[in-house]
C-alpha positions, 0 to 999 in steps of 0.5 A: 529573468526573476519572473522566471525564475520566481515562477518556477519556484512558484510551481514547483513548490506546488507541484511538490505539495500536490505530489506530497498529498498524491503519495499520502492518498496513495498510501491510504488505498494501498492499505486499504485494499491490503486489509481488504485482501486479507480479510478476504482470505481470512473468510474464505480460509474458514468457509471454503478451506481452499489452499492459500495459492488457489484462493489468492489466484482466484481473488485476483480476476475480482474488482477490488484486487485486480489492479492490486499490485501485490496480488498480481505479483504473487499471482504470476509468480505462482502461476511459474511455479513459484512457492507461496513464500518466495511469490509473497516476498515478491509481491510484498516488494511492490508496497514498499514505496508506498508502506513503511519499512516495518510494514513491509518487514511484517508482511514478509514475516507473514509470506514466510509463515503463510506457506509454512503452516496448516490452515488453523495457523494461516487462520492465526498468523492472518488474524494477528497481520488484520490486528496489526495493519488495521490501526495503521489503516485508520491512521492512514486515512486521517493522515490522507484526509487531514495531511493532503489538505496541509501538503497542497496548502504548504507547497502553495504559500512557499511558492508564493513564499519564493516567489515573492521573495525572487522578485 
C-alpha cells in the first residue's frame, strides 16, 4: 500500500512540474505568434492599404497564423457577419488561458479601437500594442526557457520528496 501510494505521489508531482513548463511554453509561442500577427498587420496596413478584416481573413490560410487560435476565431466570426470589434473580442477570449489579465484586457482595449478608426490610427493603436506585447514576449521566452527547466526539476525532487517520506 505505501508503495502505491509513494508512487503516485512520485508521478503526479512530476506530472505537475511537466504540465507547469508545458504551460510556460505555451504561453511563449501564443505571444510570439501575436507579435508575429500583429507585425504582420501593421506592414501590410502601410503597404497594401487593405481593410483590417480582409487583411486578418487573408492571413489566416498563411503557416504561421493558421493554427493561430485568436486569428481563426475572429476569422469565422467575420465571415458570419460580424463586426471587426465584436470578432476580436471573441477571439481575444481564446488567449486568456495562456495570457494574463492585463494582457488580454489590453488587446481587447485594441479590438474596440481597431474597428473604430482610420488607417493612420490603426497604424498607431498597432504600434502602441507592438511596443506594449514585445517586452512581455522576451520576458516570456527566458521565463519558458529558464522556468520549464525549474518547473520538471521541482516537480521531480518533491516527488521523490513524498515518496521518500511515504515509505
Amino acid at each position: 500500500m505505501n508503495w502505491t501510494a509513494a508512487a503516485a505521489a512520485l508521478c503526479l508531482s512530476a506530472c505537475a512540474g511537466f504540465w507547469g513548463a508545458a504551460l510556460l511554453k505555451k504561453r511563449a509561442r501564443a505571444l510570439q505568434t501575436l507579435v508575429l500577427l500583429l507585425e504582420r498587420l501593421e506592414l501590410e496596413l502601410g503597404f497594401s492599404r487593405a481593410p483590417l478584416p480582409d487583411m486578418l481573413l487573408r492571413l489566416q490560410t498563411e503557416p504561421p497564423f493558421d493554427s493561430f487560435g485568436l486569428l481563426s476565431v475572429c476569422c469565422g466570426r467575420l465571415r458570419a457577419g460580424e463586426p471587426l470589434r465584436d470578432a476580436w473580442l471573441a477571439g481575444t477570449q481564446t488567449l486568456r488561458p495562456v495570457l494574463r489579465d492585463w494582457e488580454c484586457v489590453r488587446l481587447r482595449a485594441a479590438g474596440d479601437l481597431l474597428g473604430a478608426t482610420d488607417l493612420p490610427g490603426q497604424q498607431k493603436l498597432l504600434l502602441e500594442l507592438l511596443a506594449f506585447l514585445r517586452p512581455c514576449r522576451e520576458q516570456s521566452l527566458r521565463q519558458s526557457a529558464a522556468g520549464g527547466r525549474l518547473c520538471r526539476v521541482c516537480g521531480l525532487c518533491f516527488g521523490c520528496t513524498l515518496f521518500i517520506m511515504i515509505l
